[in-house]
C-alpha positions in Angstrom: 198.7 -16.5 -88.2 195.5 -15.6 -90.0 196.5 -12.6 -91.2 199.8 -14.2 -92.0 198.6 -17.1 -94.4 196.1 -14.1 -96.1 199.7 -12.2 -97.1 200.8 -15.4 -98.5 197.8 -16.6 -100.5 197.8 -13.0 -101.7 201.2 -13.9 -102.8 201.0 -17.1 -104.1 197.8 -15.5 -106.1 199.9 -12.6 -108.0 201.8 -15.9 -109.3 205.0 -13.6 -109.0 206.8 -13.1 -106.2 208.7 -10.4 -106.9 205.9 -8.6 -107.0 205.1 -8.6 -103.6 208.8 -8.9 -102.5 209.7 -5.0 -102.1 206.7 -5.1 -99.3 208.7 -8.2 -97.4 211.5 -6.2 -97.6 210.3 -3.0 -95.8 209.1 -4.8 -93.3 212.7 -6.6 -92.6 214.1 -3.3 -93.0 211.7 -2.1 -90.2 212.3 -4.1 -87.6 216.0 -4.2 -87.9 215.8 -0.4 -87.6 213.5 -0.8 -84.7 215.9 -3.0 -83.1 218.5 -0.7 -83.4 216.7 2.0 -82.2 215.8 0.4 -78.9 219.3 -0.4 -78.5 220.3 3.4 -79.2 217.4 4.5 -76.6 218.4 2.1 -74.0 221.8 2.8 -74.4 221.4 6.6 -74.2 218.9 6.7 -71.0 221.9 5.0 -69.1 219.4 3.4 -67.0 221.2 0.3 -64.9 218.6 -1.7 -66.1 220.1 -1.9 -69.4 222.8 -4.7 -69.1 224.0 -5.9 -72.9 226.4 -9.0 -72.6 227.2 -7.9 -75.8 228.6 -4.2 -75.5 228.9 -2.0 -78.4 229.8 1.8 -79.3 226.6 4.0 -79.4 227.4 4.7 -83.4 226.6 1.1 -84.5 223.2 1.3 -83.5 222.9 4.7 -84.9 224.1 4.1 -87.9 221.7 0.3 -88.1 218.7 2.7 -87.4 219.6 5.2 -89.9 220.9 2.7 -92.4 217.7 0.9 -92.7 215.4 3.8 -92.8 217.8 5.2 -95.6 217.4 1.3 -97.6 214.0 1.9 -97.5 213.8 4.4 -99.5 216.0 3.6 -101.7 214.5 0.7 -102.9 211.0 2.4 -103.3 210.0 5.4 -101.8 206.2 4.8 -102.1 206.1 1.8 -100.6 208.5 2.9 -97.7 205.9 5.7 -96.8 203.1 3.1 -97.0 204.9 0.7 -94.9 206.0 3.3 -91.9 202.5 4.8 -92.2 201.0 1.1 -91.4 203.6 1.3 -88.4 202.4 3.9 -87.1 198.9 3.4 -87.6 199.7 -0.3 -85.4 201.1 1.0 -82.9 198.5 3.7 -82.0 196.4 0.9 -82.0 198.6 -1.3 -79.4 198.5 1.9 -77.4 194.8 1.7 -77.5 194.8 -1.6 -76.0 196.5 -0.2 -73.6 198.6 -3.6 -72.5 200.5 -4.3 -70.0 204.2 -5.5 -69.6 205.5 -7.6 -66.2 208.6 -6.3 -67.4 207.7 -2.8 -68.3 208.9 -0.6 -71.6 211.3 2.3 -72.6 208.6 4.9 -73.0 208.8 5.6 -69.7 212.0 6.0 -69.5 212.6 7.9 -72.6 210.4 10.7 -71.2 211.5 10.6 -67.9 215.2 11.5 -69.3 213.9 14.3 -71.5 212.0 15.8 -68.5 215.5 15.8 -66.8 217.0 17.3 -69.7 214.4 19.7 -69.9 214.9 20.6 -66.3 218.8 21.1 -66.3 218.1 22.9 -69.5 215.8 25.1 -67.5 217.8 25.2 -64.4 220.8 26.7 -66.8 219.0 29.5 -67.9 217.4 30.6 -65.0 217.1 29.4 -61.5 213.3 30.6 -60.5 210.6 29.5 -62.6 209.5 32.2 -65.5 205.9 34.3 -65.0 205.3 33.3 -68.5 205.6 29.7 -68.2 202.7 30.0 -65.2 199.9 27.5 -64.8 197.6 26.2 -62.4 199.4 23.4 -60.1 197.0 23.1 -57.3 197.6 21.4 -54.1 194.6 20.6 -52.2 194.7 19.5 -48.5 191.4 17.6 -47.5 190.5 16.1 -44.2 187.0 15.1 -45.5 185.9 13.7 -48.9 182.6 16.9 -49.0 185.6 19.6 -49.1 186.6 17.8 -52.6 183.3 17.0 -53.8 181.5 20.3 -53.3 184.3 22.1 -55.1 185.3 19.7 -57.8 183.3 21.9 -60.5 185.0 24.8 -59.6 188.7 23.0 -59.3 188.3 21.7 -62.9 186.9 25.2 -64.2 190.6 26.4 -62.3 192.7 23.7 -64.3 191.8 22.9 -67.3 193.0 22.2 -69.8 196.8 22.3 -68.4 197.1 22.8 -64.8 197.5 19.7 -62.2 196.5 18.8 -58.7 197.9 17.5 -55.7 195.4 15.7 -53.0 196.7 16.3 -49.8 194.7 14.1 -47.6 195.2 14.0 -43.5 194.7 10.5 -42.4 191.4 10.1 -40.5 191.8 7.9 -37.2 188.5 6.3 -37.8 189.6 3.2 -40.0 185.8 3.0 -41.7 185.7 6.5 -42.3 189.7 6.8 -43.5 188.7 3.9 -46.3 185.3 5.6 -47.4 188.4 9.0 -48.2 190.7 6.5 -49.8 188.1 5.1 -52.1 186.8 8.2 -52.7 190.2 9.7 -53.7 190.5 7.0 -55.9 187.0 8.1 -57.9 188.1 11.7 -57.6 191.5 10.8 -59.6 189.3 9.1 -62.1 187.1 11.3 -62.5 189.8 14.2 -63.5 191.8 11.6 -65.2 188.4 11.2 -67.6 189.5 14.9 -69.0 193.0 14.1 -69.3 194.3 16.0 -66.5 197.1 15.4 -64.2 196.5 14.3 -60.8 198.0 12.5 -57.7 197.4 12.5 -54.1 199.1 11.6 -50.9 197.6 10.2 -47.7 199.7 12.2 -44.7 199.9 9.9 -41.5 199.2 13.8 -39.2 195.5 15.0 -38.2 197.2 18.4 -37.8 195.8 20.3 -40.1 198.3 23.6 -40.5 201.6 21.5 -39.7 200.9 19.1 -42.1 200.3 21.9 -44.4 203.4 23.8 -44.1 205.9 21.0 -43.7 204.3 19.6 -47.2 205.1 23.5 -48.8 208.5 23.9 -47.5 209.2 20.3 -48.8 207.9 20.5 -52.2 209.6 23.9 -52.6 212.9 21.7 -52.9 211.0 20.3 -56.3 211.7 22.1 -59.6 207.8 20.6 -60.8 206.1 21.5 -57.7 202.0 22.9 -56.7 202.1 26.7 -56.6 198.3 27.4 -55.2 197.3 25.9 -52.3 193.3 25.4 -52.8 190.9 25.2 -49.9 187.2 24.8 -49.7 185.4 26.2 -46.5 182.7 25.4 -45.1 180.8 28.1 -43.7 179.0 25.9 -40.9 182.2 24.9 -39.3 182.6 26.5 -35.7 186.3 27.5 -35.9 188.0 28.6 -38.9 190.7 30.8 -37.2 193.0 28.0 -38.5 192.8 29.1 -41.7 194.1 32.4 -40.7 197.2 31.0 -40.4 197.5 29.5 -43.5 197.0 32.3 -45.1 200.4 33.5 -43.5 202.0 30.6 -43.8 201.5 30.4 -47.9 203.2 33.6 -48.0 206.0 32.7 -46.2 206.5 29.4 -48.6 206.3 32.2 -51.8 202.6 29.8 -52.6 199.1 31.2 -54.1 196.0 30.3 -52.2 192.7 30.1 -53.5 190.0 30.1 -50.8 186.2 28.6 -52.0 183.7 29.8 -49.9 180.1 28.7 -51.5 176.9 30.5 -50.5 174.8 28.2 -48.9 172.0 27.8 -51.5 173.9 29.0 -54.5 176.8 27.7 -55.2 178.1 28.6 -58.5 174.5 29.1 -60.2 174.5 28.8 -63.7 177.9 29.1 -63.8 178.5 32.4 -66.8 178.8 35.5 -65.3 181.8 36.1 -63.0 182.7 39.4 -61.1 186.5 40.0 -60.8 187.2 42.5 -58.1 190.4 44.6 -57.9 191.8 46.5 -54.9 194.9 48.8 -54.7 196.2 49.1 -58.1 199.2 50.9 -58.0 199.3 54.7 -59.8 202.2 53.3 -62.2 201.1 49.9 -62.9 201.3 50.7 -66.9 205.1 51.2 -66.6 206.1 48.7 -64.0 204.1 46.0 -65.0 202.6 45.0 -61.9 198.8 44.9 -60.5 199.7 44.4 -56.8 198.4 41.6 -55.4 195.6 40.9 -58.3 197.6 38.8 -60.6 196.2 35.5 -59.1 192.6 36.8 -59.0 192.7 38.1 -63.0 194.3 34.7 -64.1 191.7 32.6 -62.2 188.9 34.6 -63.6 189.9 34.4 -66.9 190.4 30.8 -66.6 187.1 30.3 -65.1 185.4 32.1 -67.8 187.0 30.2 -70.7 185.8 26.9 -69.0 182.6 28.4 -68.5 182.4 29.7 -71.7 180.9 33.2 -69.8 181.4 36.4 -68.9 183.5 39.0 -66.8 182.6 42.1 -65.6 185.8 43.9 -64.1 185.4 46.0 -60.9 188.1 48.3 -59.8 188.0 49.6 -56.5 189.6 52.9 -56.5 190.6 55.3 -53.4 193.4 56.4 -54.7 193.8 59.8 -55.5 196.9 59.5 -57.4 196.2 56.6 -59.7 193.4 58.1 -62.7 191.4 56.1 -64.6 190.2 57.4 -67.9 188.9 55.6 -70.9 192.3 55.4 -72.7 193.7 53.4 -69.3 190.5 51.0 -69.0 191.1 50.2 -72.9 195.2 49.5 -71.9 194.2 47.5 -68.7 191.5 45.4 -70.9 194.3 44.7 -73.6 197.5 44.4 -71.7 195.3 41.4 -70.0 194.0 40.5 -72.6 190.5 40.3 -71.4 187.7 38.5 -73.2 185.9 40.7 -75.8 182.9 41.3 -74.1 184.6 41.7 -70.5 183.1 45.3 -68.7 185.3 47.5 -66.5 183.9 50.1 -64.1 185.6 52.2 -61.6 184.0 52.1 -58.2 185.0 54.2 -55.3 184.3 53.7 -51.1 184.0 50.8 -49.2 184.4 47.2 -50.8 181.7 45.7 -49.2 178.7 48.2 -50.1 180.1 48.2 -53.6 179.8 44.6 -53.4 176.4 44.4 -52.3 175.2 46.8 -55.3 176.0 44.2 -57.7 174.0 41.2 -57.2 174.1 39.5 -60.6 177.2 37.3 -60.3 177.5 33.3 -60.4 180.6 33.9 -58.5 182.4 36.8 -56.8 186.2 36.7 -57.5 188.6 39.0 -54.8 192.2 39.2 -53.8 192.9 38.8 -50.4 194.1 42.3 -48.6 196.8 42.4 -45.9 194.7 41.9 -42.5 191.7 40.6 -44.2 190.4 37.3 -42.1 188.6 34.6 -42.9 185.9 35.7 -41.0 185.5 38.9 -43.3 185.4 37.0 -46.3 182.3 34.7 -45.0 180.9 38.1 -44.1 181.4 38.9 -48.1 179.9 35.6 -48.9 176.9 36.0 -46.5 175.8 39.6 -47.3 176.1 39.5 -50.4 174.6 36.2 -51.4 177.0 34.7 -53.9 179.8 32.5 -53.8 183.0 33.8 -54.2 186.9 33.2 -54.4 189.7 35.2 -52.3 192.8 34.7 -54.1 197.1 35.6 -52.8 199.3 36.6 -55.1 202.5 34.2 -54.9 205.6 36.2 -56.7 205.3 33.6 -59.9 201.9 35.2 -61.4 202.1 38.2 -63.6 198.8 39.1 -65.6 200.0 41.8 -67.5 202.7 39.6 -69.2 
């Protein structure tokens, strides 16, 4: 009302009100396109929630919409820019405010219905999702709130700016200690909500830790947005970890990356800058076939660690194989094809993994793929003997670094 009787005093002031009458009119014009428009977004969603008693072809509201933009500027284009500017500039602001409505809005909607076009569109040109459109979507099953919390650095270094996560939490049968996990998921969503991230989680009524595990994979591999790295912290004290074994196995089965954290007891991640990226088994004709083996997931973490770090990576390449050569015009192709940060290193090392490990001791984290046969138990060993944290990665078939 205030700001209502200052238009019109302002009016009545300029002692001419034709003067001020163009103004009155964009604003008419405005909302009777915005009244159209609604009616042409409602209608086109299809959503039975949309219920006219007054049913009309799709055109008229089209044609209102487009009508009253196009009066706009016909009557004066400077003002019409003005006035749609101010629009905008008060509905960001309502969007600020962030308010609430009992009966909800079209927004919603609206997107929902281009993210199904979007998928069908998607769908039609290919059935599997493309190694180029590859991100991050982490699903993280946790049975206590320290596996989140001691890793949380690390799983935001993984997925930001883009990627997503999934909490998987097993439902505790001790009622205190299942509502000290819920309201610590809660804070955990905040907190990665604070960087504009996308995250859910799910509470599964199972304490089994593998079966509710791989009956979550093989469901969400019926979803076209699903996770595509499972992500586990371990805890190096724990007694039996044989079960993780089997998850390894069970991830490939489900065509799903896994990213195991194992911290170093007194380390953690340091200072977080320097990262070492270690590759195994590099095939002889990776330059014409495009393909790394089973490093793809390891390359893309570290270089996503290191631009969240803002750090370093020095590139070791374990090589026992007498066929594949590595000379200073293939290191230069490797660094470009990809696309490794400017400063990145890459040295040839040949012999056992461990020992080569051990040699090189200034790392904030250790980054590996995870061989055939390798068990969790060897990678603690890593951890333990060499002193730095590190992350064992599996190759789903959706990651390609080289593209």
């Amino acid at each position: 009302m205030l700001i209502t009787a200052g238009l019109v005093l302002f009016g009545i002031s300029l002692r001419n009100l034709n003067t001020i009458a163009p103004l009155l009119t964009m604003f008419f014009m405005i909302t009777y396109a915005m009244v159209n428009i609604v009616a042409l977004v409602e209608q086109t969603l299809g959503l039975p929630s949309y219920r006219p008693t007054l049913k009309i072809p799709i055109i008229i509201p089209a044609i209102g919409a487009f009508g009253s933009i196009a009066i706009m500027f016909v009557l004066n284009v400077i003002v019409a820019l003005f006035s749609l500017i101010f629009i905008v500039i008060f509905y960001l602001y309502l969007v600020k405010m962030n308010i609430k409505s009992a009966a909800g809005d079209s927004r919603s909607g609206l997107f929902t219905a281009l993210a199904e076009w979007a998928t069908k569109k998607t769908n039609s040109l290919r059935q599997e999702r493309e190694v180029r459109s590859w991100r991050p979507d982490l699903l993280i099953p946790v049975t206590m709130p320290k596996e989140l919390r001691s890793s949380f650095k690390l799983i935001h270094s993984i997925i930001y700016p883009k990627g997503s996560v999934k909490i998987l939490a097993l439902r505790n049968e001790n009622e205190t200690d299942q509502r000290n996990m819920e309201n610590f998921l809660k804070n955990a969503v905040k907190k990665f909500k604070e960087s504009d991230l996308s995250v859910s989680y799910s509470v599964i009524d199972n304490t089994d830790f593998n079966t509710t595990v791989n009956v979550s994979m093989q469901s969400l591999n019926a979803a076209f947005f699903k996770p595509n790295i499972i992500f586990i912290s371990i805890d190096t004290a724990t007694s039996n970890l044989s079960y993780y074994n089997k998850l390894i196995a069970d991830t490939k089965k489900n065509n799903f990356g896994m990213i195991i954290y194992i911290p170093f007891a007194t380390a953690s991640l340091a200072i977080e800058k320097s990262i070492n990226l270690w590759m195994t088994n590099i095939p002889a004709d990776w330059k014409e076939t495009f393909s790394v083996n089973n490093n793809n997931l390891s390359a893309l973490t570290s270089l996503l660690i290191c631009r969240n770090w803002k750090g370093n990576i020095d590139v070791h390449i374990l090589n026992n194989n007498p066929n594949l050569i590595f000379g200073e015009n293939d290191i230069e192709d490797l660094k470009t094809m990809v696309r490794f940060p400017k400063r990145t290193t890459i040295k040839i090392h040949e012999g056992n993994l461990l020992e080569n490990v051990a040699k090189e001791k200034n790392a904030d984290v250790n980054i590996f793929n995870i061989e055939p046969g390798v068990t969790i138990d060897d990678m603690v060993k890593i951890v333990n003997d060499s002193r730095i944290s590190a992350v064992f990665c599996s190759d789903s078939d959706f990651e390609n670094v080289l593209v």
